[in-house]
PLY file of the C-alpha trace (Angstrom):
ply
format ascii 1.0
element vertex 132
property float x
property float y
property float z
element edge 131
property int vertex1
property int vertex2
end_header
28.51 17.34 -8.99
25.49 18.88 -7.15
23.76 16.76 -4.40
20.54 15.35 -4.92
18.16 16.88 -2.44
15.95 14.46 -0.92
12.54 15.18 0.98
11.84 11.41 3.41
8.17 11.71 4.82
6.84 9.45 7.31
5.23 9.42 10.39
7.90 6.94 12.65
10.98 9.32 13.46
13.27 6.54 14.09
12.46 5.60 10.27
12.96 8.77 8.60
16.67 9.42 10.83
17.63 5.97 9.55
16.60 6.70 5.66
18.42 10.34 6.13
21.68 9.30 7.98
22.06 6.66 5.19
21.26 8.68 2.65
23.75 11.49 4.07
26.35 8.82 3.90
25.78 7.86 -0.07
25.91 11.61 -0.61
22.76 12.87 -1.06
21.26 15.83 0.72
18.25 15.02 2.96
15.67 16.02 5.35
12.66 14.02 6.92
9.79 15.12 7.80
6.78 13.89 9.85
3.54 14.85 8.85
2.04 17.40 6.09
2.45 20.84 7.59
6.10 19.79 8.29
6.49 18.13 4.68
5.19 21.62 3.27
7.87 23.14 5.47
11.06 21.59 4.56
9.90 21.52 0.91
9.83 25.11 1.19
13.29 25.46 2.66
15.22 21.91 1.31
13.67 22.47 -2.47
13.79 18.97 -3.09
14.54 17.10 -6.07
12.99 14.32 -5.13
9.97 13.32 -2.58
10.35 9.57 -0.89
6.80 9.26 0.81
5.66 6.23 3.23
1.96 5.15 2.16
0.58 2.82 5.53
-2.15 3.93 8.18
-3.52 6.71 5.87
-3.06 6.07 1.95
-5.53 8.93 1.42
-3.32 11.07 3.02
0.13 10.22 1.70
-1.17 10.54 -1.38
-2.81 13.92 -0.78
0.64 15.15 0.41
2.21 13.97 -2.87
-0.05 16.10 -4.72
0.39 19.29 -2.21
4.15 19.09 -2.98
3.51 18.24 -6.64
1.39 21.48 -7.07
3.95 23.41 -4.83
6.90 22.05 -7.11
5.31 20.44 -10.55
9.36 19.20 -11.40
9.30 16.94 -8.02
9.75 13.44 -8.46
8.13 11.38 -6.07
9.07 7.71 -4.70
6.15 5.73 -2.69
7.33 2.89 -0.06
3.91 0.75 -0.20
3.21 -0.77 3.59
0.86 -3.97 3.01
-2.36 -3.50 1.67
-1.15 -0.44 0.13
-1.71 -2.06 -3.64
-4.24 0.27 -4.70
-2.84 3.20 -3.13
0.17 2.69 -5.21
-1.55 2.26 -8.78
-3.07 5.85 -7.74
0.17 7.39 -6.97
1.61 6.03 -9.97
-2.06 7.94 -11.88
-0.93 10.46 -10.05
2.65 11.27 -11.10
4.64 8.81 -8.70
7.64 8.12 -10.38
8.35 4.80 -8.32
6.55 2.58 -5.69
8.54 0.42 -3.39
7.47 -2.25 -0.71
7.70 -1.70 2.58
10.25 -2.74 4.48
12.56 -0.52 2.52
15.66 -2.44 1.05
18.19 0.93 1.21
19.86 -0.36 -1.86
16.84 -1.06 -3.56
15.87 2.81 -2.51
19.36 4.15 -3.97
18.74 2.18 -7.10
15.37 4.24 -7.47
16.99 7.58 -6.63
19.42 7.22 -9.54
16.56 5.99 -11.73
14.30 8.86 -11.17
17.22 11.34 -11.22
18.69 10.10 -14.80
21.71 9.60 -12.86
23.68 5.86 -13.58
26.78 6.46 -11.78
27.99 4.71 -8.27
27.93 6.75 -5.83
31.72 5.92 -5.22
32.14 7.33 -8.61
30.48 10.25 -7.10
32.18 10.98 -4.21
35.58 10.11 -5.76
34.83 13.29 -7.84
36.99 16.62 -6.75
0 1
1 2
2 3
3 4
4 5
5 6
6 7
7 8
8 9
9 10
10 11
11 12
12 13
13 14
14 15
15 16
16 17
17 18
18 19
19 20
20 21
21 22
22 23
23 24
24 25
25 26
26 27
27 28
28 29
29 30
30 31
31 32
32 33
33 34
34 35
35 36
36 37
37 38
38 39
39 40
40 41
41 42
42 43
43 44
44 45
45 46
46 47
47 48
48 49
49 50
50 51
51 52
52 53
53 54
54 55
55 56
56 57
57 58
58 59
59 60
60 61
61 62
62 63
63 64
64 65
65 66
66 67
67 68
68 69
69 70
70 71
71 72
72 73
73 74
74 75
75 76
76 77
77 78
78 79
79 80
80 81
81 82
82 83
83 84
84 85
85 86
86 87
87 88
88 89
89 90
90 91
91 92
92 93
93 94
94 95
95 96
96 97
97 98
98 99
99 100
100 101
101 102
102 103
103 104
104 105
105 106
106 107
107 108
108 109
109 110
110 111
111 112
112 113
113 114
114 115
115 116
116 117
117 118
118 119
119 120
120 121
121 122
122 123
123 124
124 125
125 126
126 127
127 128
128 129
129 130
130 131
């Protein structure tokens, strides 16, 4: 089975190299990236299936990144991880295309849950990697 490809954008490096080591370890594919230019970037190399974008400081912005990589890659799926106050920047996403909001702090499991529901994929990830 192919590995989802995963695209994690936020602004706090130490956040994105936790999200990506852990997703590494369920089996995904993933990349982080830190602001737009470099979101644009590893789009552009990683393809990703699926978009996992922090909305905090700038909800404007997040959300104006979701559409960049929506009109570079109209298939993309995009999960939103809602800091507080990020309420109404999360209805808009969801206007938008989101596929998925979650709160802020990020519960991993709660994350992989999404992943699988976005992806149409059900199965554990040990049934995954217990595949040949």
């Amino acid at each position: 089975m192919t590995r989802v490809r995963v695209l994690v954008v936020d602004a706090e490096a130490e956040f994105t190299g936790l999200v990506v080591e852990r997703l590494h370890s369920w089996g995904y594919e993933a990349a982080a990236a830190s602001d737009v230019d470099e979101a644009l970037a590893v789009q552009a190399s990683l393809q990703p299936e699926v978009a996992v974008i922090s909305v905090q400081e700038r909800p404007a912005r997040a959300l104006e990144l979701m559409g960049l990589l929506q009109a570079a890659d109209p298939a993309l799926k995009v999960i939103l991880l809602l800091g507080r106050g990020a309420a109404g920047a999360g209805v808009r996403g969801m206007e938008m295309g989101a596929s998925d909001c979650l709160p802020l702090p990020l519960d991993l499991g709660v994350l992989i849950d999404s992943l699988r529901k976005v992806c149409g994929r059900s199965q554990s990830i040990a049934s995954e990697e217990a595949e040949p």
